[in-house]
C-alpha positions as CSV (number, residue, x, y, z in Angstrom):
1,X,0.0,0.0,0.0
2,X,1.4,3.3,-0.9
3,X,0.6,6.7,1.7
4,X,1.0,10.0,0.4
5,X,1.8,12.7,2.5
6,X,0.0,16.3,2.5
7,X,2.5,19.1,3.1
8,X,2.7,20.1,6.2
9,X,1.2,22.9,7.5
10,X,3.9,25.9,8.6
11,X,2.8,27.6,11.3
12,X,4.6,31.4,11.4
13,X,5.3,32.7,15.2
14,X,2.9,35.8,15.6
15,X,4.8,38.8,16.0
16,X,5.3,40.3,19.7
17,X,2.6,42.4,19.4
18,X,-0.1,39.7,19.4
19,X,0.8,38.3,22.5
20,X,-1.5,39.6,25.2
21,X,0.4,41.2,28.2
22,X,-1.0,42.4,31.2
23,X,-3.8,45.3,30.8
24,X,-2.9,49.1,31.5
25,X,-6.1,50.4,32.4
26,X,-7.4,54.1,30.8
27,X,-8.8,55.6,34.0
28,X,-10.9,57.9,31.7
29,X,-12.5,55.1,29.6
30,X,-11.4,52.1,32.0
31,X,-10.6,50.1,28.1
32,X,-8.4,47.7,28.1
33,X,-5.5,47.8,25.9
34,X,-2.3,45.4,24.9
35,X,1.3,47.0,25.9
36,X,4.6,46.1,24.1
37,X,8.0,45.8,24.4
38,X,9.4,48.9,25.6
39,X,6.4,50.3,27.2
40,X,7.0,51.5,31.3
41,X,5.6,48.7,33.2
42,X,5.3,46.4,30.8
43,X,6.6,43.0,31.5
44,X,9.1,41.6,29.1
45,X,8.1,39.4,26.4
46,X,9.2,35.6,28.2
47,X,7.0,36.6,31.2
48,X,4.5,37.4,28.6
49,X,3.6,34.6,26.7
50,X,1.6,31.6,27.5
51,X,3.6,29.0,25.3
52,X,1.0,27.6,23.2
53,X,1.0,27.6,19.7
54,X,-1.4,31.2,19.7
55,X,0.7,32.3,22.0
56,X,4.0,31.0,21.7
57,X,7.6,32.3,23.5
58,X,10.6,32.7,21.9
59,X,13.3,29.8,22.3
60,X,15.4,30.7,25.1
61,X,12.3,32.4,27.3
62,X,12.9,29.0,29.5
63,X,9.6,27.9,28.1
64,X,9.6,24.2,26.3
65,X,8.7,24.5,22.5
66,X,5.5,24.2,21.1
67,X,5.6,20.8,18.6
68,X,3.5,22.1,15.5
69,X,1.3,19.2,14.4
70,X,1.8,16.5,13.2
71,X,1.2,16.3,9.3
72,X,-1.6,14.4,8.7
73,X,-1.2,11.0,6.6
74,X,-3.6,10.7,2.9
75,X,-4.1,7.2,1.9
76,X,-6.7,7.8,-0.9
77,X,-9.2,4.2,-1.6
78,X,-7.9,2.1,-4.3
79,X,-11.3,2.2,-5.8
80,X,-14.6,3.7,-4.6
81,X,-18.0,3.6,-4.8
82,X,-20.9,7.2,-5.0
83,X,-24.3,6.6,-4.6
84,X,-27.2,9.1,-4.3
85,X,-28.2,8.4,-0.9
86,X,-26.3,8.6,2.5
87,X,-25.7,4.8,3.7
88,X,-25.8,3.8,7.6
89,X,-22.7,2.3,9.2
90,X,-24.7,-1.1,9.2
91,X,-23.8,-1.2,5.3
92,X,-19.8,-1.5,5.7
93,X,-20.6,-5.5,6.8
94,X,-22.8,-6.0,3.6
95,X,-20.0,-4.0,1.1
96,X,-17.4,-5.8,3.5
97,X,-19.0,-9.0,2.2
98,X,-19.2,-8.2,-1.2
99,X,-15.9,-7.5,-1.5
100,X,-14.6,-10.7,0.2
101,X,-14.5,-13.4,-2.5
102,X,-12.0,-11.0,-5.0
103,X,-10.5,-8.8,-2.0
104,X,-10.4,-11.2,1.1
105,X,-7.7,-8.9,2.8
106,X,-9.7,-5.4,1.5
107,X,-11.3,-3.0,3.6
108,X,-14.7,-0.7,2.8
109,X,-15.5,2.4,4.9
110,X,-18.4,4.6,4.3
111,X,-18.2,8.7,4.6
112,X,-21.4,10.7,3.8
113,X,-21.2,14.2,2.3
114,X,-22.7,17.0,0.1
115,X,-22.5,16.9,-3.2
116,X,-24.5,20.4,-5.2
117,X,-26.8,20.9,-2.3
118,X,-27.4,16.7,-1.9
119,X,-25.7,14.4,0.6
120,X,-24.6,11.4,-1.2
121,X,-23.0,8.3,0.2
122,X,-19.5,7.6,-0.4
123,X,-17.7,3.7,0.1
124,X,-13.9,3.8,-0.2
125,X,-12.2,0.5,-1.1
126,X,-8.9,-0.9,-0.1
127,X,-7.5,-4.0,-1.7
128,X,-4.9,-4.3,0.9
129,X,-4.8,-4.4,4.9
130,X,-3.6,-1.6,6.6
131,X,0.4,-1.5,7.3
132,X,-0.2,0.2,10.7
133,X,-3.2,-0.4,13.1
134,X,-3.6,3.7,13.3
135,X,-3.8,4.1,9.7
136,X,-7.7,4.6,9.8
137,X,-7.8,8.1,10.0
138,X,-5.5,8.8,7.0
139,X,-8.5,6.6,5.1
140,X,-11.0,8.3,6.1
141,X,-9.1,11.7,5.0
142,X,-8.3,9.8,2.1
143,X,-11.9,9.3,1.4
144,X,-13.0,12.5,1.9
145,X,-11.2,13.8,-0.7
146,X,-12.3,11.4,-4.3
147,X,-13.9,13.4,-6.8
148,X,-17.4,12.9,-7.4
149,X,-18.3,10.8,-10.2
150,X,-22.2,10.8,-10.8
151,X,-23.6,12.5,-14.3
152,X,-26.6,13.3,-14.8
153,X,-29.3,10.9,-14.6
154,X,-27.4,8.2,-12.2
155,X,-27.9,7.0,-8.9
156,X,-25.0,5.1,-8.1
157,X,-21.0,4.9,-10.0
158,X,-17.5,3.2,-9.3
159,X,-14.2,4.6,-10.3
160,X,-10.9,2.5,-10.2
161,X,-8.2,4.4,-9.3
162,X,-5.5,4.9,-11.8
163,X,-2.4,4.1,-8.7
164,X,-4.4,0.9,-7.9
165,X,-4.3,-0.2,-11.7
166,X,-0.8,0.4,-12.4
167,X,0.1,-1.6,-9.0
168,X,-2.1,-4.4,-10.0
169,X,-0.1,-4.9,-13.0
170,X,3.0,-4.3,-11.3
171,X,2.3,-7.1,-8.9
172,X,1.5,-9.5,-12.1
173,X,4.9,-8.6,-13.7
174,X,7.3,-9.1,-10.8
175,X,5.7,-12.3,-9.9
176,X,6.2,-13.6,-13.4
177,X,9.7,-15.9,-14.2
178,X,11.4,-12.9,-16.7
179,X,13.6,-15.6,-18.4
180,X,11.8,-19.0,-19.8
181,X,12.1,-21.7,-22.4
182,X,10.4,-22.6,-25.8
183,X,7.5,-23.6,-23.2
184,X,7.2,-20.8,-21.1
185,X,9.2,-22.9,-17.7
186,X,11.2,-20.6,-16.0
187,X,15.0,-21.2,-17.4
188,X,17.9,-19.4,-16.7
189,X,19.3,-20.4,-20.4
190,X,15.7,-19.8,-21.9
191,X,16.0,-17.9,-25.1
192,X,12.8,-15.7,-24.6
193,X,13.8,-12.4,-21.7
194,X,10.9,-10.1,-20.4
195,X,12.6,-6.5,-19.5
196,X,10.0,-4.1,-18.7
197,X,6.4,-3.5,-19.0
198,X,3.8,-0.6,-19.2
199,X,0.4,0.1,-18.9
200,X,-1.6,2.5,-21.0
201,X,-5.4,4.0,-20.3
202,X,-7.5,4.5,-23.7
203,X,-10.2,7.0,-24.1
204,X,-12.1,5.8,-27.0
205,X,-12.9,3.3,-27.1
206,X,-12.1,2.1,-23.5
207,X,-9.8,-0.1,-22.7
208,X,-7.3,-0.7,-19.9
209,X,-3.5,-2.1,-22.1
210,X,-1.1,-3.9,-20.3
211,X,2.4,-4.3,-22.2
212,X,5.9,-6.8,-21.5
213,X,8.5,-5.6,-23.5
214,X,11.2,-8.4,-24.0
215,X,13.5,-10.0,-26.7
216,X,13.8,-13.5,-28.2
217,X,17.4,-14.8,-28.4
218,X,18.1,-17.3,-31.3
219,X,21.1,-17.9,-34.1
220,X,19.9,-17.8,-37.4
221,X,21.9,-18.8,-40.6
222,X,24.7,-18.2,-38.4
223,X,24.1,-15.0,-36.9
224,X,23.4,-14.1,-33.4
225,X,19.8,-12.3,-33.0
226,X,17.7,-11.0,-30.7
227,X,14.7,-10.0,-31.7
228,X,12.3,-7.3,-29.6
229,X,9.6,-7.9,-29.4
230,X,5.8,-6.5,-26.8
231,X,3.2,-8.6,-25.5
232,X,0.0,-6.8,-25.1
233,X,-3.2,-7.6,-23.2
234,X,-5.7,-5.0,-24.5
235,X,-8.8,-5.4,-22.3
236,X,-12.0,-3.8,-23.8
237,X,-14.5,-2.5,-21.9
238,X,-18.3,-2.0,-22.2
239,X,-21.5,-2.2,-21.1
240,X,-23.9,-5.1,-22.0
241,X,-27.0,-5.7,-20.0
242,X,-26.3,-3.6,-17.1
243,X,-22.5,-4.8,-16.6
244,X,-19.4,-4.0,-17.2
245,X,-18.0,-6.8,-19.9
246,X,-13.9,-7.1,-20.2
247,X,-12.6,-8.8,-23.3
248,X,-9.1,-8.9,-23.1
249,X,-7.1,-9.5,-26.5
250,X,-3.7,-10.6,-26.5
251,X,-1.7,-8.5,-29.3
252,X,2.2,-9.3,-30.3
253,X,4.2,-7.1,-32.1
254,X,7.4,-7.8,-33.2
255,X,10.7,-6.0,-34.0
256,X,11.8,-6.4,-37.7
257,X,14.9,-3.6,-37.6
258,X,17.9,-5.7,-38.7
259,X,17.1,-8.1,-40.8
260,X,14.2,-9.2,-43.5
261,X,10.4,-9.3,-43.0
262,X,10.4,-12.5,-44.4
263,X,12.8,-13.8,-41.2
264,X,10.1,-11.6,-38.6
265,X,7.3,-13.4,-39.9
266,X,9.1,-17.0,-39.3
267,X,10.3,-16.1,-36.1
268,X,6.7,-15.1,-34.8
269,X,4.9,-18.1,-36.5
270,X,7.9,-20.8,-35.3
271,X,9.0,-21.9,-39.2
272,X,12.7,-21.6,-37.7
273,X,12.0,-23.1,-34.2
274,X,10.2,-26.7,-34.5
275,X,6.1,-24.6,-34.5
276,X,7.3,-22.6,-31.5
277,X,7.9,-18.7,-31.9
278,X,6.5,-15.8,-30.7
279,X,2.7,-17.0,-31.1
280,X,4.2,-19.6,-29.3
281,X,5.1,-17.7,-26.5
282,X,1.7,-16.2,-26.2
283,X,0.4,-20.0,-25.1
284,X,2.9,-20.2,-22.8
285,X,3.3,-17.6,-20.8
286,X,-0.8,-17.6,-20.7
287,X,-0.5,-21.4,-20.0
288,X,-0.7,-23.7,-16.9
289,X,2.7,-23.7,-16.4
290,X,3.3,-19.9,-16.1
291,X,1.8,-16.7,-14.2
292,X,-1.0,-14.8,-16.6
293,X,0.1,-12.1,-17.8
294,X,-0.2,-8.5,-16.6
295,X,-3.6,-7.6,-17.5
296,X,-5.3,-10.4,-17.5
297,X,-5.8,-10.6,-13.7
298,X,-6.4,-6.9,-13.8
299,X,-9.1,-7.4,-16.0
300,X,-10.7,-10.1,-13.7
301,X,-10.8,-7.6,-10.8
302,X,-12.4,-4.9,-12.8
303,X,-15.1,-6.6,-14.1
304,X,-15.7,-6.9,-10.6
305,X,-15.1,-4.3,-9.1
306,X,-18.7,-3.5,-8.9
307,X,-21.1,-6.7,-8.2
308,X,-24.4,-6.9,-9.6
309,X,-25.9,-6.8,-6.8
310,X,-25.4,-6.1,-2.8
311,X,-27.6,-8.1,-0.3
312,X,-29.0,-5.5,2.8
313,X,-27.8,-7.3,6.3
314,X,-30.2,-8.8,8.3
315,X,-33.2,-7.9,5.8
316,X,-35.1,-9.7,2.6
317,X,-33.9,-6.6,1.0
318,X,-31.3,-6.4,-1.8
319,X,-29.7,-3.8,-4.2
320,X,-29.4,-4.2,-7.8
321,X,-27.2,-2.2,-9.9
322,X,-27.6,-1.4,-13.4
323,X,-24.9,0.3,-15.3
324,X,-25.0,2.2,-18.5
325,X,-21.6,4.1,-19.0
326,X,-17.9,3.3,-18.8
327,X,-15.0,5.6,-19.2
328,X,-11.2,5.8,-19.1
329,X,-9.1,8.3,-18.4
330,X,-4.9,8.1,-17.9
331,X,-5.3,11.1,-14.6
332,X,-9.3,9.5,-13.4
333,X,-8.7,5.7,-14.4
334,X,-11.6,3.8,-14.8
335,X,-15.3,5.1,-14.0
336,X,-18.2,3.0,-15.0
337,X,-22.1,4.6,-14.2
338,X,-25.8,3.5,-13.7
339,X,-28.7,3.1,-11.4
340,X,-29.9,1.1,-8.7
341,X,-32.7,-0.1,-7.5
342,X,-34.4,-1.9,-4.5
343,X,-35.6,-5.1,-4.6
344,X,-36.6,-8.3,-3.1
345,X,-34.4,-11.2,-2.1
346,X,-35.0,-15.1,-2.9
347,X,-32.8,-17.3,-1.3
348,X,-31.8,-20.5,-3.5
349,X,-29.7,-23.0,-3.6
350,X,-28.7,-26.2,-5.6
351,X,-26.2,-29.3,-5.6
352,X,-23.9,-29.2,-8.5
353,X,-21.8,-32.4,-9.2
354,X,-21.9,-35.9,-10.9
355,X,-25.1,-38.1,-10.6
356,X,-23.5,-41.1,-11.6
357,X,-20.2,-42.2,-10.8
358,X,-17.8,-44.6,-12.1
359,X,-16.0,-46.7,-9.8
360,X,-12.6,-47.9,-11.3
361,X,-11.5,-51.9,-11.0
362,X,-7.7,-50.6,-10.9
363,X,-8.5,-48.6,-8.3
364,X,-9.9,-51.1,-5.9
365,X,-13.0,-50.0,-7.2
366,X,-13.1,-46.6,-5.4
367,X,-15.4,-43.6,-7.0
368,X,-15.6,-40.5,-6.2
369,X,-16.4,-36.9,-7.0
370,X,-16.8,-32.9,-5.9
371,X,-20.1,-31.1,-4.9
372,X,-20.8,-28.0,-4.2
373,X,-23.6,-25.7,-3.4
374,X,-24.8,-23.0,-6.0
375,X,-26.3,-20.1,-4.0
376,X,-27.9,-17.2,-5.1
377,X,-29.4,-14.2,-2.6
378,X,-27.2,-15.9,0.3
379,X,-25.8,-13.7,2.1
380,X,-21.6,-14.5,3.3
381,X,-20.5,-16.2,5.1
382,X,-22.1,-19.5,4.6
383,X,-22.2,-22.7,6.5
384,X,-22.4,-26.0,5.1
385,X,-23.7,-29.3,6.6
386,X,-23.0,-32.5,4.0
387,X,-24.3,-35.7,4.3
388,X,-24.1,-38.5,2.4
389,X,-24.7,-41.8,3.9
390,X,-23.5,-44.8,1.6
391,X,-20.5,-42.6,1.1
392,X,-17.0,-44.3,3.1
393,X,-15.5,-40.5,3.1
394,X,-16.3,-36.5,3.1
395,X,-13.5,-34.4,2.7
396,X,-15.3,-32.1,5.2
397,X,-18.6,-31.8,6.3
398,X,-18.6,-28.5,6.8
399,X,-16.5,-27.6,3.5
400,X,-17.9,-25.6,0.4
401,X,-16.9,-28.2,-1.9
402,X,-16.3,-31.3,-0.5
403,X,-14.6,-34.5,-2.1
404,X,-17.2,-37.8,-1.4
405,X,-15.8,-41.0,-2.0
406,X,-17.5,-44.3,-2.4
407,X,-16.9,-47.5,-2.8
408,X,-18.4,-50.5,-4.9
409,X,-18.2,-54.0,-3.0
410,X,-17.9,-55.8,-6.2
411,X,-17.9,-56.4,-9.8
412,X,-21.6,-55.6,-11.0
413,X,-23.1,-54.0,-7.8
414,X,-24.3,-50.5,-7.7
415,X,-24.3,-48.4,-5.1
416,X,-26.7,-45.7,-4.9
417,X,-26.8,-42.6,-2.4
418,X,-28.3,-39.2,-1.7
419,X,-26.2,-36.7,-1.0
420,X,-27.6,-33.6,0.6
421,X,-26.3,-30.0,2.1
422,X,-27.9,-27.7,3.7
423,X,-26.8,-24.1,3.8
424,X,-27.5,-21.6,6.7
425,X,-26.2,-17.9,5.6
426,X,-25.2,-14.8,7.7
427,X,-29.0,-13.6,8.5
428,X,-30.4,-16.8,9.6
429,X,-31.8,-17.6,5.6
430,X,-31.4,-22.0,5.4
431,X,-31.7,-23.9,2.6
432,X,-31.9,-27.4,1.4
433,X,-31.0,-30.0,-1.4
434,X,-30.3,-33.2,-2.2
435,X,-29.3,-35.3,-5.3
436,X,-29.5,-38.9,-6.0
437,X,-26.3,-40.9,-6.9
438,X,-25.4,-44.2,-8.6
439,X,-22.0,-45.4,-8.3
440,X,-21.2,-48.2,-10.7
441,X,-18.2,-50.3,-11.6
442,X,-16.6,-50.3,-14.7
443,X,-15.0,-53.9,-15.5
444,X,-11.2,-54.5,-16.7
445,X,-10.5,-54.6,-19.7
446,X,-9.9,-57.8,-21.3
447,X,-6.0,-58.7,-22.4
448,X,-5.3,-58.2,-26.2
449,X,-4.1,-62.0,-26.9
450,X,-1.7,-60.7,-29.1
451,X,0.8,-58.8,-26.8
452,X,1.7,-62.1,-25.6
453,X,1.4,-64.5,-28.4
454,X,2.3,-62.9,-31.4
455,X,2.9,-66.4,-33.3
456,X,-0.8,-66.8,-33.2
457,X,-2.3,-66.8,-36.6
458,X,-4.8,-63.8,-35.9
459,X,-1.9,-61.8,-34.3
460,X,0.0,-62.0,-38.0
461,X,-0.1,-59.1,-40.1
462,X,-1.7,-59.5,-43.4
């Protein structure tokens, strides 16, 4: 988490004739007025002053010195949420909650203020814990100061800061291996090097790009080469049925300065390398055995950023957003708009996971499988209670996908079970499901005769 600082404020020393001495009294008028230095009977300045920061003594008047205050610390949200109306503290648990399955370590506070003559509510988001326990009150400064967003004719917008952005892809880059091999596996001798990156912000039409800027090293036709080349993730953004949509594109662009087109195009379509080049790479890096890249994991998070919907604590109650305008900016970031509404909540919930199961004979004829509970209008967090009876193992219980195992006793028996949950959320809502299951054996395979007896006859080839 970064903190900026506000300068602090200087505080000048008023001059000597601010500081209030004892009164001489006008007999005439019996006013009271200040005397100064100099003055007959007036006592000198160190007996004067009162040594607080309106009335403060100069350094050797014996008096200690007055500390001027401490600066105060800014940590601004990393994304934040306006909507018309002021919320009620009771709301940070529902927004906490929201927030938890993309920012479990996040933080939401609410602020209420005027916006042209209208209080509206104000949620500031922090993807990060705070570094220090006393941090809260440079938050809530932080907060107070985001620009509002609404335009005319919406209730309710979300801006994501450009800072939190540009750290977001940060993070993504410096946790990715920056030397690999033809398959993307980290390698120190890898021929493919990632040296920088860089993220851009575009207008029209939106989009968030993330760039890694590396080079590809190779010998070709006997000449040492590397070849620069960028790997952007352009992530579109737009509005389709009420949401924000992110379609991220993965663009390569490759150097040619130095030698023929006819050699760039080989080494991004892999004619010199076995099928593997630069289109290659793009697999690889993007694969399962290397980090996404930058960009892609940013796009996740800002798609949502802002949920659908938010669930009202303790209530039957829910919010429902509909947005209806998204724009970029390189200064403002990201800043999506739209309406909400109030509406009712209906709890549901369903078992997802194999009806029938296969038990293998290799396997001692074990089967198993994962379930889990579909919710929807369930408000976090959620507690599970499995049961399956005929089953010889649950992962856990209590789990939100559990493993169940079972097992078939012999060749051509079939087991068959129920396996049921029942899910109990934050305000008291429960629901219930089961699913029947039939586990079944599947029987060996029988030996090809031939891998042992190839003299046979029918084991001759024709």
């Amino acid at each position: 988490m970064r903190h900026l600082r506000t300068t602090p404020i200087a505080f000048v020393a008023l001059s000597f004739a601010a500081c209030v001495g004892p009164p001489s009294v006008d007999s005439s008028t019996q006013a009271v007025r200040e005397c100064a230095d100099g003055e007959p009977n007036c006592p000198p300045r160190e007996e004067r002053c009162a040594g607080t920061p309106d009335d403060p003594c100069p350094p050797d008047a014996g008096h200690p010195p007055v500390d001027p205050p401490a600066p105060i610390d800014l940590s601004p949200p990393d994304a934040y949420v306006e909507i018309s109306v002021c919320l009620s503290p009771t709301w940070t648990a529902a927004i906490q909650d929201a927030l938890a399955a993309n920012f479990p370590s996040g933080e939401a506070r609410i602020a209420c203020r005027e916006v042209a003559g209208v209080n509206h509510g104000f949620v500031g988001i922090w993807t990060r814990p705070m570094l220090l326990p006393d941090n809260g009150p440079a938050r809530d400064v932080g907060l107070s100061q985001v620009v509002p967003i609404l335009a005319d004719g919406e209730t309710i917008g979300a801006r994501a800061t450009t800072p939190w952005l540009q750290r977001t892809i940060d993070d993504a880059y410096w946790a990715m291996p920056h030397q690999v091999n033809d398959h993307g596996v980290p390698d120190v001798n890898g021929a493919i090097h990632l040296t920088d990156h860089s993220m851009k912000l575009h207008e029209a039409p939106p989009s968030l790009a993330a760039t890694v800027h590396g080079y590809f090293e190779t010998i070709l036709v006997g000449y040492h080469i590397q070849t620069g080349f960028d790997l952007t993730v352009d992530v579109g953004l737009s509005i389709a049925q009420g949401a924000l949509v992110c379609d991220p594109k993965l663009l390569i662009d490759v150097d040619t300065t130095g030698f023929d087109w006819v050699s760039a195009i080989s080494i991004a379509v892999g004619d010199y390398f076995g099928g593997f080049g630069l289109l290659g790479l793009s697999t690889a890096v993007n694969g399962a055995e290397a980090p996404d890249l930058p960009g892609l994991g940013a796009a996740e998070d800002l798609c949502q950023l802002m949920p659908r919907q938010i669930l009202i604590p303790g209530g039957a109650k829910k919010l429902v957003f509909t947005m209806s305008r998204v724009e970029t900016g390189p200064l403002e970031g990201l800043t999506i708009g739209g309406t909400w509404q109030l509406a009712d909540r209906k709890p549901s919930m369903h078992i997802v996971g194999a009806a029938h199961v296969s038990a293998d004979y290799d396997n001692a004829l074990h089967a198993g499988g994962t379930y889990r509970a579909a919710t929807d209008d369930l408000r976090p967090p959620l507690a599970y209670q499995w049961t399956a009876p005929a089953a010889y193992s649950i992962s856990s219980t209590h789990a939100a996908k559990p493993v169940i195992q079972w097992t078939v006793p012999a060749l051509g028996d079939v087991v068959t079970d129920t396996v049921g949950v029942v899910v109990t959320d934050a305000d008291g809502h429960v629901e219930t499901d089961s699913m029947a299951i039939d586990v079944t054996d599947i029987a060996p395979e029988a030996p090809d005769p031939c891998e042992q007896n190839h003299h046979l006859p029918q084991c001759q080839d024709p």
